[in-house]
VOZA-713075 format. One record per residue: residue number from 1; residue in one letter; x, y, z of N, C-alpha, C in turn. Coordinates in nm, 3 decimals, always signed. Example, Ala and Ser with C-alpha at 12.3 -4.5 7.8 and 13.67 -1.06 7.14 Angstrom:
<atoms>
@resi 1 resn a n_x +1.319 n_y -0.569 n_z +0.780 ca_x +1.230 ca_y -0.450 ca_z +0.780 c_x +1.320 c_y -0.330 c_z +0.780
@resi 2 resn s n_x +1.285 n_y -0.225 n_z +0.708 ca_x +1.367 ca_y -0.106 ca_z +0.714 c_x +1.290 c_y +0.003 c_z +0.787
</atoms>
This chain:
<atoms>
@resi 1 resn x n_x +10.713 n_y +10.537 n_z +10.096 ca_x +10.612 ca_y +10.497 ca_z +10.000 c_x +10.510 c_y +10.609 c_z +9.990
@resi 2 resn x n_x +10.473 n_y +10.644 n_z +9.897 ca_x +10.388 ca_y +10.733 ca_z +9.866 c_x +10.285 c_y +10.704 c_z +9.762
@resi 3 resn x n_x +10.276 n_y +10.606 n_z +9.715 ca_x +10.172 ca_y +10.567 ca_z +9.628 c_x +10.101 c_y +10.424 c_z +9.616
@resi 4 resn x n_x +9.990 n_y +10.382 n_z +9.559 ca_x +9.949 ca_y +10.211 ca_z +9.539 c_x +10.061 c_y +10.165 c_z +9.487
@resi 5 resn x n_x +10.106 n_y +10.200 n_z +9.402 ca_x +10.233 ca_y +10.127 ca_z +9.330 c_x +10.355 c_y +10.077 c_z +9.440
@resi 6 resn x n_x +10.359 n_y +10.189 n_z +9.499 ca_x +10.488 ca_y +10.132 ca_z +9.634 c_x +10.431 c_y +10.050 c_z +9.723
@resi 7 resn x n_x +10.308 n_y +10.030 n_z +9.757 ca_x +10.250 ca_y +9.951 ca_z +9.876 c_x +10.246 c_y +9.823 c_z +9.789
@resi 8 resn x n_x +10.194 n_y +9.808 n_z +9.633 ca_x +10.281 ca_y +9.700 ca_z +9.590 c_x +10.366 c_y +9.641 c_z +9.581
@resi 9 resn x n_x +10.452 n_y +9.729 n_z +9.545 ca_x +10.595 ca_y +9.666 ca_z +9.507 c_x +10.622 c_y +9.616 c_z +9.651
@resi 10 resn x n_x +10.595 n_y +9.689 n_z +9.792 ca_x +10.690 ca_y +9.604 ca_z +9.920 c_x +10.577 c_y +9.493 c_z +9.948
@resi 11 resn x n_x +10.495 n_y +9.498 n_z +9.929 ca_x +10.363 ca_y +9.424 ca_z +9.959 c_x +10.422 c_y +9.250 c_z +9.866
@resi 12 resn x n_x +10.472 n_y +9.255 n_z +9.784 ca_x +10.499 ca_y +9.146 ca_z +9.641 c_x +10.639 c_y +9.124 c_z +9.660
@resi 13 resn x n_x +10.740 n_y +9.229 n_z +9.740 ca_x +10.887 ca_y +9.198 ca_z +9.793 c_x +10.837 c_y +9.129 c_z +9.956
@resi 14 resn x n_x +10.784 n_y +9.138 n_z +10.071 ca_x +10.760 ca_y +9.072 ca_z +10.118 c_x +10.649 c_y +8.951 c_z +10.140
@resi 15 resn x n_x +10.623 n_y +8.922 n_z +10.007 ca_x +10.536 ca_y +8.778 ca_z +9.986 c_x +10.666 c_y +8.692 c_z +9.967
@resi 16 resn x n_x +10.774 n_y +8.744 n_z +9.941 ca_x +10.851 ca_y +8.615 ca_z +9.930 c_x +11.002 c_y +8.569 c_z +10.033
@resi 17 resn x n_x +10.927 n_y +8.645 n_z +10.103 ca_x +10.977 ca_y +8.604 ca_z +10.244 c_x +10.900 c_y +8.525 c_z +10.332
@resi 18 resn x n_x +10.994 n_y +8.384 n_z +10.330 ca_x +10.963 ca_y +8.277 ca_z +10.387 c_x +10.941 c_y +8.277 c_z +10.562
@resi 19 resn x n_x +10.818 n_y +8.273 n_z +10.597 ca_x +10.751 ca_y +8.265 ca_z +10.743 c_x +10.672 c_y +8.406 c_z +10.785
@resi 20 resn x n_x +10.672 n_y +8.471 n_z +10.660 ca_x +10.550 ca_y +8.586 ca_z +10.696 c_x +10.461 c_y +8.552 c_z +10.675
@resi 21 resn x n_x +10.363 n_y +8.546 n_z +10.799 ca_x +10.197 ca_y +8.513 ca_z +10.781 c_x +10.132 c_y +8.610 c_z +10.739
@resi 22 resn x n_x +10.165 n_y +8.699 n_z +10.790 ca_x +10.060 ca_y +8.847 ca_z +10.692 c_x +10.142 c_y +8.974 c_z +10.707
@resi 23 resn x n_x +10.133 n_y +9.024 n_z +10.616 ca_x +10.148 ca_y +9.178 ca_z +10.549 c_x +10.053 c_y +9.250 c_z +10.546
@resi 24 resn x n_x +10.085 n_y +9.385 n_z +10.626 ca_x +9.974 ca_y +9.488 ca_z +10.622 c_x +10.070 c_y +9.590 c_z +10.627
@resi 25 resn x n_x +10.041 n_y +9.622 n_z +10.455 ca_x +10.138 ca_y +9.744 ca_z +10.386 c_x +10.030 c_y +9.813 c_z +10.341
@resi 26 resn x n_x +10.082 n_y +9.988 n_z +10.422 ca_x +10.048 ca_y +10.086 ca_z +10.381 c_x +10.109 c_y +10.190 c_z +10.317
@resi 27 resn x n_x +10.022 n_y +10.362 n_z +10.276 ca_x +10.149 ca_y +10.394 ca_z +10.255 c_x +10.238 c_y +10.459 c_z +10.399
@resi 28 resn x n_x +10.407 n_y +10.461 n_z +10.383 ca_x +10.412 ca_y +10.475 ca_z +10.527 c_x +10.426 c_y +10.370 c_z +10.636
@resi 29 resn x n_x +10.369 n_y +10.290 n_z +10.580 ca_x +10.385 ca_y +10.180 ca_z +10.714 c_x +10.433 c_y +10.027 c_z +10.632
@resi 30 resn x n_x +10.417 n_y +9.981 n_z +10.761 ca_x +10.423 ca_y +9.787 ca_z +10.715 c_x +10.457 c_y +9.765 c_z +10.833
@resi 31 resn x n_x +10.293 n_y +9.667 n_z +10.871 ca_x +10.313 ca_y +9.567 ca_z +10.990 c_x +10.339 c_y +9.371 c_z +10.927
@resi 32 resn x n_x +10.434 n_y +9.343 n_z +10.981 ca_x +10.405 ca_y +9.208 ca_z +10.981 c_x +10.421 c_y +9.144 c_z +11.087
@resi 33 resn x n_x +10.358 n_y +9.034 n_z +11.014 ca_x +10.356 ca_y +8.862 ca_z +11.142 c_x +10.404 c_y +8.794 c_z +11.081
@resi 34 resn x n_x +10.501 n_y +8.671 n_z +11.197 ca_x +10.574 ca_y +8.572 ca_z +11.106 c_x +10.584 c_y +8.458 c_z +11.237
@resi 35 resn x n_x +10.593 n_y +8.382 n_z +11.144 ca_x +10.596 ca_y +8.268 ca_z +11.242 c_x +10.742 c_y +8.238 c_z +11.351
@resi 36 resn x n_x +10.786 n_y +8.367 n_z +11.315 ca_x +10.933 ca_y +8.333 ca_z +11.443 c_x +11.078 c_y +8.336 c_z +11.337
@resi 37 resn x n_x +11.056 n_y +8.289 n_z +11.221 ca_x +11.174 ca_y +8.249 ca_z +11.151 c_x +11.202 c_y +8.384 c_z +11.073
@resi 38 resn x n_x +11.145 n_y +8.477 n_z +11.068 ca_x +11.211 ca_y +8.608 ca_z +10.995 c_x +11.238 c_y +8.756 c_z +11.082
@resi 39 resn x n_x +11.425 n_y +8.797 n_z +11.044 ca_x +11.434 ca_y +8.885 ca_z +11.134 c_x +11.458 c_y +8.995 c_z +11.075
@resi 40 resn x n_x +11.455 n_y +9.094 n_z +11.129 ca_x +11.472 ca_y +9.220 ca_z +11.117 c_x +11.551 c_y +9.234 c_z +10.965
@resi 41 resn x n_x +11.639 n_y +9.189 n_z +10.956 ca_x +11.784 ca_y +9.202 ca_z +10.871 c_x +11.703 c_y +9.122 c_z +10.712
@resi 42 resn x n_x +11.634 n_y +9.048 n_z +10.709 ca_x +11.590 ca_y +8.985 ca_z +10.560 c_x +11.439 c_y +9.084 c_z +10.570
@resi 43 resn x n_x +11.372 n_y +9.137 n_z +10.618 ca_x +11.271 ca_y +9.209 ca_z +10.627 c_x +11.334 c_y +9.342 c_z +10.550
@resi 44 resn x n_x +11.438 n_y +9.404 n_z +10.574 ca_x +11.525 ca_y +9.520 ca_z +10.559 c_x +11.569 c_y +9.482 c_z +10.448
@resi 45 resn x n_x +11.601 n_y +9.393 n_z +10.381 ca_x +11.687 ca_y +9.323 ca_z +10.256 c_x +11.565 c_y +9.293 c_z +10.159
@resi 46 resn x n_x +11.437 n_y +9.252 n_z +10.184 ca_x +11.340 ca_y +9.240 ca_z +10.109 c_x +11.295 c_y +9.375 c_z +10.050
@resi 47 resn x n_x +11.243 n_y +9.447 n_z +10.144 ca_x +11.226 ca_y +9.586 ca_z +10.103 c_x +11.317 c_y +9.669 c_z +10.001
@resi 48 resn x n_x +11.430 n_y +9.636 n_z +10.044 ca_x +11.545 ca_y +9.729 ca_z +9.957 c_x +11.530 c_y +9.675 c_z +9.834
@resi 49 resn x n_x +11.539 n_y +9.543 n_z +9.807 ca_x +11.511 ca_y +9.461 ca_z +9.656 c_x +11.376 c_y +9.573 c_z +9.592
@resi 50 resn x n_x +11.284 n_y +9.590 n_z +9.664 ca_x +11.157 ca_y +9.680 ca_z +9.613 c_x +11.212 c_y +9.795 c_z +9.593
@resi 51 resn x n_x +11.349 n_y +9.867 n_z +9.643 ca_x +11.348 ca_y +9.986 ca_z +9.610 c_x +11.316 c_y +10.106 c_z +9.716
@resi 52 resn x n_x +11.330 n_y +10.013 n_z +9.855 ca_x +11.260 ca_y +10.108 ca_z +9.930 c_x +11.386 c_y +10.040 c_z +10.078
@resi 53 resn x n_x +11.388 n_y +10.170 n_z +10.133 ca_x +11.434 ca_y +10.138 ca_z +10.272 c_x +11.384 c_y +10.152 c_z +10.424
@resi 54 resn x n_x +11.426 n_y +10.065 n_z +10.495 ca_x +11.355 ca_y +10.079 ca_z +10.561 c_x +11.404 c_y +10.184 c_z +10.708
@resi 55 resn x n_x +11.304 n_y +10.255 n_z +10.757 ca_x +11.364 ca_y +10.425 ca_z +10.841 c_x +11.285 c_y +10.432 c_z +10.973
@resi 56 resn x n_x +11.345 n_y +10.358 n_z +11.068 ca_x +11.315 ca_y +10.324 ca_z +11.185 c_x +11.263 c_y +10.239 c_z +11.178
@resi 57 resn x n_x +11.179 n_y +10.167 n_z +11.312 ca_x +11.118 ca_y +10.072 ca_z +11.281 c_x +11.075 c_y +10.010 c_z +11.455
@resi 58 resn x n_x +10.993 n_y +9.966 n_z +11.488 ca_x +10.980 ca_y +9.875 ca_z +11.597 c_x +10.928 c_y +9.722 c_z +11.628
@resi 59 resn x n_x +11.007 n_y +9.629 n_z +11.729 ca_x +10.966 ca_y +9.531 ca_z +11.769 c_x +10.831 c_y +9.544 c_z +11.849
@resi 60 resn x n_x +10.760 n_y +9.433 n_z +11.770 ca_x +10.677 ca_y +9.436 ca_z +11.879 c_x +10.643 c_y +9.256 c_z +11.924
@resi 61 resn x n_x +10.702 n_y +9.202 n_z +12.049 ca_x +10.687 ca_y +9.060 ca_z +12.040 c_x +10.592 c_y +9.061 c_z +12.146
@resi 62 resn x n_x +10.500 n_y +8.940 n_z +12.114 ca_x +10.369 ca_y +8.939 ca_z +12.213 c_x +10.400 c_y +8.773 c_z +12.235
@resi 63 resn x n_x +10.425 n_y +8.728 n_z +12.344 ca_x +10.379 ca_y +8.601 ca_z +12.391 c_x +10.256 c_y +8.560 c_z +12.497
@resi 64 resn x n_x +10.264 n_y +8.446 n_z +12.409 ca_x +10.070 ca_y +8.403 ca_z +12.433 c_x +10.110 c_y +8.315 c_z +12.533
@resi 65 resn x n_x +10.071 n_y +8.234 n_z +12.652 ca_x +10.097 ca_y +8.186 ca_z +12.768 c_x +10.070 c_y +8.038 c_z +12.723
@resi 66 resn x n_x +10.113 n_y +7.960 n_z +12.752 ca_x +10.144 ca_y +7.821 ca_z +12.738 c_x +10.002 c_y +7.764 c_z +12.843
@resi 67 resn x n_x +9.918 n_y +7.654 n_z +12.722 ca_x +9.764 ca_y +7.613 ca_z +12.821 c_x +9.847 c_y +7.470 c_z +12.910
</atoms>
């Protein structure tokens, strides 16, 4: 991504992926959060619909401790 227009377009391809709580698309980047139900593989499939692929990438899972 190299422009506002591309941080749109993946920004508006992953709004419609079901269980992302937030998108934080830059250019260059994209962090998301999801409630558990979206993996790697429809994240990668959303993007490409935008026109864009995705070129490396990392997990990052954080669990919060049970009160």
């Amino acid at each position: 991504m190299t422009c506002p227009h591309c941080v749109r377009a993946v920004f508006t391809a992953l709004a419609a992926v079901d269980g992302i709580t937030r998108a934080d698309v830059q250019i260059g980047s994209v962090e998301v959060e999801h409630d558990g139900r979206v993996t790697v593989e429809r994240l990668r499939d959303a993007i490409a619909v935008a026109g864009y692929a995705v070129v490396g990438g990392e997990t990052n899972r954080r669990v919060l401790p049970l009160a």
